[in-house]
C-alpha positions in Angstrom: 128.5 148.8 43.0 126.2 145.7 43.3 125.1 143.4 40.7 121.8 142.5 39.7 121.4 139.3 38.2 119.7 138.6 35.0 117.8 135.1 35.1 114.4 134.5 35.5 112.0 132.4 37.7 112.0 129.7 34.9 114.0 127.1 33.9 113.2 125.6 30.6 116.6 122.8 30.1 119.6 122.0 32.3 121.6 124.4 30.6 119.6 127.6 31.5 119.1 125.9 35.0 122.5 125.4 35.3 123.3 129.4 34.6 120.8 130.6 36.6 122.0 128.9 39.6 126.1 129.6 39.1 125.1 133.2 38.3 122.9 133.8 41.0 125.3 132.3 43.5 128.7 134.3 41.8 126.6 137.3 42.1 125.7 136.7 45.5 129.3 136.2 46.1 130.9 138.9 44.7 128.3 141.2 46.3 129.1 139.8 49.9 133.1 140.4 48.8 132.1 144.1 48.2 129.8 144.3 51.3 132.6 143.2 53.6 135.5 144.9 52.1 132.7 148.0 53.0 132.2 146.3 56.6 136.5 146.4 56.7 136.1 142.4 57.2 138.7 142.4 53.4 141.6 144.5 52.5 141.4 144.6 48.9 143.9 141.7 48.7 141.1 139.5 50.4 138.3 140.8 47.9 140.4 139.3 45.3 141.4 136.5 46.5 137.5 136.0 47.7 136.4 136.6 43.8 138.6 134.4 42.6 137.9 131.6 44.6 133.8 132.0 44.8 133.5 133.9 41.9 136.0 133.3 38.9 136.1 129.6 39.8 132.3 128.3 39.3 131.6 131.1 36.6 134.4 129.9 34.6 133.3 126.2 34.8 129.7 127.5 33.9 131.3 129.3 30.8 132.9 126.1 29.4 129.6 124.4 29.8 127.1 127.3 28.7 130.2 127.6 25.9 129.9 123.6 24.9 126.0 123.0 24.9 124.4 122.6 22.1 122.0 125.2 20.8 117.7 124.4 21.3 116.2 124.9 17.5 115.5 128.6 16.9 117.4 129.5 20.1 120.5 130.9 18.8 120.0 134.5 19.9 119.3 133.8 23.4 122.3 131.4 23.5 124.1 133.8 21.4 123.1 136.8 23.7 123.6 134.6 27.1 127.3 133.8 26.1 128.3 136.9 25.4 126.7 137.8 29.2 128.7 134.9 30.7 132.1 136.2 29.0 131.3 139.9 29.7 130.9 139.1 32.9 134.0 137.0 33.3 136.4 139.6 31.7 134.9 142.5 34.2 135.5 140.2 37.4 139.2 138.8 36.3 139.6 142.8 35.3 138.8 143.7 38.8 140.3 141.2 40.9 144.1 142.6 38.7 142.9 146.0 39.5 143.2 145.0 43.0 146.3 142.9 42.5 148.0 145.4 40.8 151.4 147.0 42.1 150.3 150.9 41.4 147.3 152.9 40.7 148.7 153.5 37.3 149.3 150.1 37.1 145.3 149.7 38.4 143.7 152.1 36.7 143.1 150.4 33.6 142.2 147.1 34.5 139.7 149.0 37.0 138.6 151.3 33.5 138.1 147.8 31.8 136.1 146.1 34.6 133.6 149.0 35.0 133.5 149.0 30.9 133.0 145.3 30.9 130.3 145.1 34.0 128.3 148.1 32.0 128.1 145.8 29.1 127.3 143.0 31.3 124.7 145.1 32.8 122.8 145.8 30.0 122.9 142.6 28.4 121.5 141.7 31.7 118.3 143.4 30.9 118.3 142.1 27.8 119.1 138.3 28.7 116.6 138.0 31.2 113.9 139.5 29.5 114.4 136.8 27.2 114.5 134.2 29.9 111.4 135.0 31.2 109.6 135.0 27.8 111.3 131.3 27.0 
């Protein structure tokens, strides 16, 4: 299942800049991980390994910033809304990439039942989020 990201054609501040660019390229990413694992370029090792280098890596340094900038006045619930995205979003990827590091499918199963839980949530905040972006 691809992802669709959530940000907008504008870019108010460098911290919505910032998240714009790391998500579109993460998505980007993990969309190419999925669309060669399809192609049979990745086993499923390589898809994780792939996620966790061009995925996990620059969308957790974006987190820590998003997570440390200060808030705009009378921006709190897009800042609010656009961190629990970013941390939605992290938890489904590092849930998938130990789905596909697991052991066993019973061992997999419910890291996979969390990622696809966790990239729903994602998804619809997605809407949400950019919506918001758009109107900022």
């Amino acid at each position: 299942m691809a992802i669709v990201a959530c940000a907008s054609s504008k870019a108010p501040d460098a911290v919505i800049e910032d998240f714009r660019a790391v998500e579109r390229q993460c998505i980007v990413a993990f969309n190419g991980a999925l669309r060669d694992e399809r192609a049979h370029k990745l086993d499923e090792v390589g898809v994780a390994a792939a996620v966790e280098r061009d995925v996990l890596g620059p969308w957790r340094a974006m987190a820590a910033r998003v997570a440390a900038a200060p808030e705009p006045a009378g921006k709190h619930e897009l800042y609010a809304l656009m961190r629990r995205y970013v941390g939605e979003r992290l938890e489904a990827w590092e849930a998938y990439v130990a789905g596909l590091r697991a052991t066993s499918e019973a061992d997999a199963r419910p890291k996979l039942d969390l990622y696809h839980q966790k990239n729903a949530d994602a998804q619809e905040d997605a809407q949400v989020l950019g919506a918001q972006l758009r109107s900022y």
